[in-house]
C-alpha positions as a Python dict, from the first residue, in 0.01 Angstrom:
ca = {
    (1, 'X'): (0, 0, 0),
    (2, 'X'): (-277, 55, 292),
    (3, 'X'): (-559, -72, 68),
    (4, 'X'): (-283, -398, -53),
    (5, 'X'): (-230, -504, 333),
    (6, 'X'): (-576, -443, 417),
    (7, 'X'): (-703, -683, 123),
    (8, 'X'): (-390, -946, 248),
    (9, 'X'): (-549, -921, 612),
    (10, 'X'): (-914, -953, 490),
    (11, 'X'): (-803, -1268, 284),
    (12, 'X'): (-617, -1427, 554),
    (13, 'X'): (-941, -1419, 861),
    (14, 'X'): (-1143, -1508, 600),
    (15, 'X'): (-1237, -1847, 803),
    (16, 'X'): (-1239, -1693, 1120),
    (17, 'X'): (-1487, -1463, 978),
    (18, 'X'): (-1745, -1744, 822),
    (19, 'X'): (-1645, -1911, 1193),
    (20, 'X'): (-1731, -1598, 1370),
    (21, 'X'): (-1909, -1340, 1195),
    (22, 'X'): (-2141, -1565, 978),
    (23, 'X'): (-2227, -1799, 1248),
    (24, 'X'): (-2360, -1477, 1427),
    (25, 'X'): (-2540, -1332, 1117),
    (26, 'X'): (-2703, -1655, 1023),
    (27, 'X'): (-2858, -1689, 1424),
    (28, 'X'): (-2989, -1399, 1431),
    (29, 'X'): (-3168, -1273, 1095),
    (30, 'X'): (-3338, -1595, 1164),
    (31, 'X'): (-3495, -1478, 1494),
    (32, 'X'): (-3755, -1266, 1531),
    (33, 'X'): (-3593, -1102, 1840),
    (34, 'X'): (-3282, -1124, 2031),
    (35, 'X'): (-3393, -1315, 2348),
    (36, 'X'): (-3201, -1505, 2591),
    (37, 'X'): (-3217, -1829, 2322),
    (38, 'X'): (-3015, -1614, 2118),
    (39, 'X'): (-2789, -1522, 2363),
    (40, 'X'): (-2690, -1878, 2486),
    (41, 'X'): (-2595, -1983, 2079),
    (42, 'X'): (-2396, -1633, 2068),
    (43, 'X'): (-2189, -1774, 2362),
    (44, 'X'): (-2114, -2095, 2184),
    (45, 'X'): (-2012, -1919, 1851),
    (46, 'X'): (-1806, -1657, 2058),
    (47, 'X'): (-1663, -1902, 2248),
    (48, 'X'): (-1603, -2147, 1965),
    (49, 'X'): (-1393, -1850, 1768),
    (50, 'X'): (-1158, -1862, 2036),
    (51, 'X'): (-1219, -1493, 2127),
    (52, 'X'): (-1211, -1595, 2505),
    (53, 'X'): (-1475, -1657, 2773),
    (54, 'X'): (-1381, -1269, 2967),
    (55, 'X'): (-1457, -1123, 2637),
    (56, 'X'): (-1767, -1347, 2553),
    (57, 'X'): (-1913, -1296, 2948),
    (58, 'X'): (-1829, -869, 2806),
    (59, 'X'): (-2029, -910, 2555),
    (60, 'X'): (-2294, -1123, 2690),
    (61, 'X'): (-2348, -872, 2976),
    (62, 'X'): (-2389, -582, 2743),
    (63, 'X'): (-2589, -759, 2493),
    (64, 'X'): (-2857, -850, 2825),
    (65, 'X'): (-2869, -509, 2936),
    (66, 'X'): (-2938, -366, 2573),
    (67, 'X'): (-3245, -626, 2597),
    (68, 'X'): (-3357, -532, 2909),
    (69, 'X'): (-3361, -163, 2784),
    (70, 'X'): (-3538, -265, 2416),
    (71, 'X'): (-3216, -145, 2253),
    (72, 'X'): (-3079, -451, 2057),
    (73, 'X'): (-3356, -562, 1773),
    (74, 'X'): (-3110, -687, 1501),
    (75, 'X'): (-2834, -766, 1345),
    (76, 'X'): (-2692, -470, 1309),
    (77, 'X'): (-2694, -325, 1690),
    (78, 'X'): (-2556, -663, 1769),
    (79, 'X'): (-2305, -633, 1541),
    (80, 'X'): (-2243, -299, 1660),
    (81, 'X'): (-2158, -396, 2004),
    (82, 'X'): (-1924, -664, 1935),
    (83, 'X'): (-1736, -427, 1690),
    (84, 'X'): (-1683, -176, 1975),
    (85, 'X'): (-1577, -404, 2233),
    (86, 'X'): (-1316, -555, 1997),
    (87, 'X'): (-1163, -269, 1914),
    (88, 'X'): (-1153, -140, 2247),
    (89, 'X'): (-1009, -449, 2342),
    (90, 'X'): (-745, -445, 2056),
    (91, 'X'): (-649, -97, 2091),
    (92, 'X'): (-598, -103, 2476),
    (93, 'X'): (-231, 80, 2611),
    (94, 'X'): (16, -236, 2631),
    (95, 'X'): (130, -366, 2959),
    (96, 'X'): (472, -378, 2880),
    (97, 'X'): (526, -115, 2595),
    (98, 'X'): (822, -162, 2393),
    (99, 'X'): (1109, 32, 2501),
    (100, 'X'): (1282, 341, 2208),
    (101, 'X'): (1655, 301, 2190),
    (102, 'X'): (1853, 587, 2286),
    (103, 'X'): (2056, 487, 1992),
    (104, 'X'): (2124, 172, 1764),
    (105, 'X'): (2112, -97, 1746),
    (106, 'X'): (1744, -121, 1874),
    (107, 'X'): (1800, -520, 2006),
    (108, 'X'): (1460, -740, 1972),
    (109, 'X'): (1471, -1063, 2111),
    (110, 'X'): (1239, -1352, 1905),
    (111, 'X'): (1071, -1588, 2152),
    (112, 'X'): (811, -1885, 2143),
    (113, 'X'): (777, -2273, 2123),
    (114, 'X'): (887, -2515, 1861),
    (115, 'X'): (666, -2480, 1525),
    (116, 'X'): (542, -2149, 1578),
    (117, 'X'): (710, -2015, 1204),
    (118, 'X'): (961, -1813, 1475),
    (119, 'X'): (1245, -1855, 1197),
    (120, 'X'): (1022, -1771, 891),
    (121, 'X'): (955, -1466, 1116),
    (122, 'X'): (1290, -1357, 1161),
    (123, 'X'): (1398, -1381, 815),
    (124, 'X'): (1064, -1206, 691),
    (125, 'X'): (1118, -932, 962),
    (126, 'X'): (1496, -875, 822),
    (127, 'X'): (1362, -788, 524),
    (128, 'X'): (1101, -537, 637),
    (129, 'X'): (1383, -380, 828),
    (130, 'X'): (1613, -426, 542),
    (131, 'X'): (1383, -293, 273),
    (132, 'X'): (1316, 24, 528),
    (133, 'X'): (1684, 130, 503),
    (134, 'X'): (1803, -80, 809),
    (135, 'X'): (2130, -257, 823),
    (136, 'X'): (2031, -568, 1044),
    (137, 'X'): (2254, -805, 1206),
    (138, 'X'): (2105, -1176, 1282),
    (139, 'X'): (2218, -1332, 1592),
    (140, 'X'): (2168, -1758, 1524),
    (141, 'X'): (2125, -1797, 1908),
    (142, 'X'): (1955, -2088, 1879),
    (143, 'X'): (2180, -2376, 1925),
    (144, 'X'): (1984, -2644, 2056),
    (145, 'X'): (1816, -2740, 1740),
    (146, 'X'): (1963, -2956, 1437),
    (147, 'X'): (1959, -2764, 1153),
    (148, 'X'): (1835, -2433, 1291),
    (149, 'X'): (2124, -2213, 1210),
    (150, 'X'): (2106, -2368, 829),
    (151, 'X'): (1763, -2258, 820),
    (152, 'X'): (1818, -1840, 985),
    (153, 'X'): (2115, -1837, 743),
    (154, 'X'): (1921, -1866, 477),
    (155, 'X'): (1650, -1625, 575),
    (156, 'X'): (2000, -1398, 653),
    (157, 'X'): (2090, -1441, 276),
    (158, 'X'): (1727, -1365, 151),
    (159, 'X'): (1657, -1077, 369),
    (160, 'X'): (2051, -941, 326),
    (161, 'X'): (2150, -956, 682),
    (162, 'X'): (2422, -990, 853),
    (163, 'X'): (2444, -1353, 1015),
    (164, 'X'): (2641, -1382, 1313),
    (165, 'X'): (2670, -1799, 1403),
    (166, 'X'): (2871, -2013, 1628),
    (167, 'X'): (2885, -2464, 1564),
    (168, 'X'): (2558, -2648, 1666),
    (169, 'X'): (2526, -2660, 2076),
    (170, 'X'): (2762, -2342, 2154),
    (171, 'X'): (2666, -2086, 2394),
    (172, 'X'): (2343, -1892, 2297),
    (173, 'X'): (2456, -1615, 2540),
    (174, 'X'): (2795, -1588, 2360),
    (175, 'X'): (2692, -1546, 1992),
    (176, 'X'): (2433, -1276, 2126),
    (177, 'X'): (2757, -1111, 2252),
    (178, 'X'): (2941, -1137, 1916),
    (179, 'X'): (2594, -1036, 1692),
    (180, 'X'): (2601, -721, 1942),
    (181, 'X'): (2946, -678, 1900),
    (182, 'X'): (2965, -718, 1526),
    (183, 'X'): (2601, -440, 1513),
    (184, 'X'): (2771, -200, 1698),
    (185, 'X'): (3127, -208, 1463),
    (186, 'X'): (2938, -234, 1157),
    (187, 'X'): (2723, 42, 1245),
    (188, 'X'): (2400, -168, 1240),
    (189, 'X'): (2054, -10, 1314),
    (190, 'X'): (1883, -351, 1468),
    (191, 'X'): (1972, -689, 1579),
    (192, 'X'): (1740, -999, 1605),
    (193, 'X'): (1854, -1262, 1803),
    (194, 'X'): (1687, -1618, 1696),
    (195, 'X'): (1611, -1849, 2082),
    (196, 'X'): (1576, -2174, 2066),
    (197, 'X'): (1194, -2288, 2024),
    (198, 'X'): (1165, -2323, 2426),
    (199, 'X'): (889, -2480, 2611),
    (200, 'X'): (813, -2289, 2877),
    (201, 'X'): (807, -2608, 3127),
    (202, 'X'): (1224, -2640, 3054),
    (203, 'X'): (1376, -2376, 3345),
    (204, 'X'): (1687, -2457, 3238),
    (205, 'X'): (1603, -2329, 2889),
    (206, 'X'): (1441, -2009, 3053),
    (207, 'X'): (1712, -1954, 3260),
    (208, 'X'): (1934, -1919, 2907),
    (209, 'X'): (1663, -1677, 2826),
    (210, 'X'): (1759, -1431, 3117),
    (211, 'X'): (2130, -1462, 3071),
    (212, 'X'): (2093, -1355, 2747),
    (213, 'X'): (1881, -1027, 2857),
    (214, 'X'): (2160, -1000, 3096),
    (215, 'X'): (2436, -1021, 2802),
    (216, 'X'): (2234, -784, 2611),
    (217, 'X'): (2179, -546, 2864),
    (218, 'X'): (2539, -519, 2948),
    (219, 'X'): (2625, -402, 2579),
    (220, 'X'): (2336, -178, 2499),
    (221, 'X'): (2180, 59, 2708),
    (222, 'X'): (1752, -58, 2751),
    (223, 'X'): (1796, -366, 2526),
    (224, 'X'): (1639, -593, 2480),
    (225, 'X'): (1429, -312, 2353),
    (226, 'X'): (1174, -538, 2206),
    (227, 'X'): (1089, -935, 2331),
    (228, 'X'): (826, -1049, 2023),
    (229, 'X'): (663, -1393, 2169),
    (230, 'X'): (526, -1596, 1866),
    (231, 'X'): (223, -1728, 1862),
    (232, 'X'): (36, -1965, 1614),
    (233, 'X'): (-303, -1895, 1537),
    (234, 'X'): (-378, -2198, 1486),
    (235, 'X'): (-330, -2332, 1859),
    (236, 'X'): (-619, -2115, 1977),
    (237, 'X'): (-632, -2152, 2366),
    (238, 'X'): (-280, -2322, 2366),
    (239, 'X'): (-143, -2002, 2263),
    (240, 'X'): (-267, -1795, 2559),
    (241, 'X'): (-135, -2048, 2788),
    (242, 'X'): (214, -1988, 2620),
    (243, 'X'): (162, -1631, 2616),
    (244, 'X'): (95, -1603, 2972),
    (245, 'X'): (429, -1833, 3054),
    (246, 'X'): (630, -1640, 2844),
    (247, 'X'): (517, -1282, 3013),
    (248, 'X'): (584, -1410, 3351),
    (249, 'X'): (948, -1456, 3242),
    (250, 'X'): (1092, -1330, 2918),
    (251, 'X'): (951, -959, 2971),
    (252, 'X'): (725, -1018, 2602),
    (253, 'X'): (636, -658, 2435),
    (254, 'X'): (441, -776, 2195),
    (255, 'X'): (295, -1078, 1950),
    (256, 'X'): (350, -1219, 1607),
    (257, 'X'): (58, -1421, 1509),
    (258, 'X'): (113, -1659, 1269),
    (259, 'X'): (-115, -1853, 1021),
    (260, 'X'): (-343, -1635, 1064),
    (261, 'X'): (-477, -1745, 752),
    (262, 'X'): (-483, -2136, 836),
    (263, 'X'): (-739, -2113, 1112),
    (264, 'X'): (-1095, -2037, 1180),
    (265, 'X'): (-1002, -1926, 1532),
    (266, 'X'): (-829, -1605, 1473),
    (267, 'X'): (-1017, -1458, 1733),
    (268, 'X'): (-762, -1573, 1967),
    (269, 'X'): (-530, -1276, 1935),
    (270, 'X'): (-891, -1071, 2104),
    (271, 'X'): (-853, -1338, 2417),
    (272, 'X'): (-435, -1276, 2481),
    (273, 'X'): (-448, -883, 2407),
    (274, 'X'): (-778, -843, 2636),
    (275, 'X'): (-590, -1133, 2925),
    (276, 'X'): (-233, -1055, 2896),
    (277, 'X'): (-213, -636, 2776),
    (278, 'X'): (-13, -755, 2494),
    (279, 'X'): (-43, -585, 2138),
    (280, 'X'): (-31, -788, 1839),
    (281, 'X'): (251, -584, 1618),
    (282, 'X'): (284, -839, 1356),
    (283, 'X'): (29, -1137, 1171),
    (284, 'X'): (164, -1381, 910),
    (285, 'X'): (-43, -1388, 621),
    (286, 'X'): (141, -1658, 399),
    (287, 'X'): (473, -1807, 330),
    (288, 'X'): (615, -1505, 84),
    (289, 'X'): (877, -1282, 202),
    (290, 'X'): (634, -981, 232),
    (291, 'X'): (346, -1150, 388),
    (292, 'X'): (452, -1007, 751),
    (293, 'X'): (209, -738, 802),
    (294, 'X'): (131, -487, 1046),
    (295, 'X'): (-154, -575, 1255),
    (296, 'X'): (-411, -318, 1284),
    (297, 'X'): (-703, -355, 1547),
    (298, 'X'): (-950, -135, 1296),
    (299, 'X'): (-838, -332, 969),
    (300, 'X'): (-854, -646, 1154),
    (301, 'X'): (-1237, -586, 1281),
    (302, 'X'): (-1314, -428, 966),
    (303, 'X'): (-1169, -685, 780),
    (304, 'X'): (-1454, -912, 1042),
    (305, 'X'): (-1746, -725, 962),
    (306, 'X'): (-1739, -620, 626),
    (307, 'X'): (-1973, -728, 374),
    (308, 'X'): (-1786, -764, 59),
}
């Protein structure tokens, strides 16, 4: 099963990995050395990946003062050094780390913009939990939107959770109540509460947010134990601007990045774990029920560099 989501993750930043890794390959086993030529077209292929300009001026630096010490000849020490400052990066101690329930249901809020595949998360998330041995309870919370309770109830059916709904513009704050209320008398191990698909310019929409960490608060001890924020990888830059909003107010553990394997620019998730202290958790892979994986930082840069 390791080797299976590896091989799904390998497939998926397969364009950010021609965009990335095979722009760098193809620069420099056509130089004779790594000079500071070089170095200005590594910028613009860093940069132009989307991995972020902190972690392109990190990797700039080192790269100069391997040079100046005749300790970066080729490829492969170049290579070297951008491997080790990704996963460094990638595998830094979150910010905010997710909180452990002291018992369930652990409560994990589902936050980010319009378009971002936040449903299609929520359903595909059910059924990891559900296929784990988790009863999970589905709170539609997000009223706003035409048609969005239709669409988590079916995810809710797929996935076999529990769907707890209210009619189209009711109270987000008061389904969350009745999803935590139904968890805790049905014995439920996890609730995921569905928000509507808020830009992070509406206050008033933000200010729903916080009554709902309020409401959940009130009804289990530490929750919302988990706020995922997610992101499309396909937005690049746009989706560290969100990410950054979205920290300042919602309290975001972690990321799900999704179409991860419609972009060239995957390297974004490097620029909002390095900027923001926020692991990825999660990546999208495709449209299937199973193709939510775990993100790993070494399968990830593996997945980068390898040859095959």
């Amino acid at each position: 099963m390791v080797t299976n989501f590896f091989s799904r993750l390998k497939t998926a930043i397969q364009s950010t990995k021609d965009n990335l890794v095979g722009r760098i390959e193809n620069l420099v086993l056509g130089e004779k050395k790594i000079d500071a030529s070089v170095l200005d077209q590594l910028e613009a292929i860093l940069i132009g990946a989307d991995i972020g300009v902190a972690t392109t001026a990190e990797i700039l630096e080192k790269a100069k003062q391997q040079t100046a010490r005749d300790q970066l000849h080729d490829y492969a020490a170049l290579a070297a050094l951008i491997r080790s400052t990704l996963l460094e990066i990638l595998n830094a101690p979150p910010a905010q780390p997710a909180a452990v329930p002291a018992a369930p249901p652990e409560v994990i809020f589902v936050v980010g913009v319009n378009g971002v595949g936040k449903t299609t998360t929520i359903g595909k998330l059910a059924h990891r939990l559900s296929r784990d041995g988790r009863k999970v309870v589905i709170s539609a919370s997000d009223t706003f939107r035409a048609a969005a309770i239709e669409q988590v109830e079916i995810w809710a059916q797929r996935s076999g959770a529990l769907l707890v709904k209210k009619a189209h513009g009711a109270d987000p704050a008061a389904v969350l109540h009745d999803a935590l209320e139904t968890a805790q008398a049905e014995k439920a191990d996890a609730v995921i509460v569905d928000t509507a698909g808020r830009l992070h310019t509406k206050v008033n929409l933000m200010k729903e947010l916080e009554k709902m960490h309020r409401i959940a608060a009130k009804r289990v001890p530490g929750a919302p134990h988990q706020v995922l924020l997610i992101i499309d990888a396909t937005t690049g830059q746009n989706g560290l601007v969100q990410a950054r909003e979205f920290l300042k107010t919602c309290g975001v553990t972690g990321l799900v990045v999704t179409k991860l394997d419609g972009t060239a620019k995957g390297g974004v998730v490097v620029a909002i774990a390095r900027e923001l202290g926020l692991p990825i958790r999660y990546v999208g892979v495709g449209e299937k029920m199973d193709d939510l994986i775990d993100f790993s930082a070494e399968d990830f840069v593996e997945g980068l560099f390898s040859k095959s």
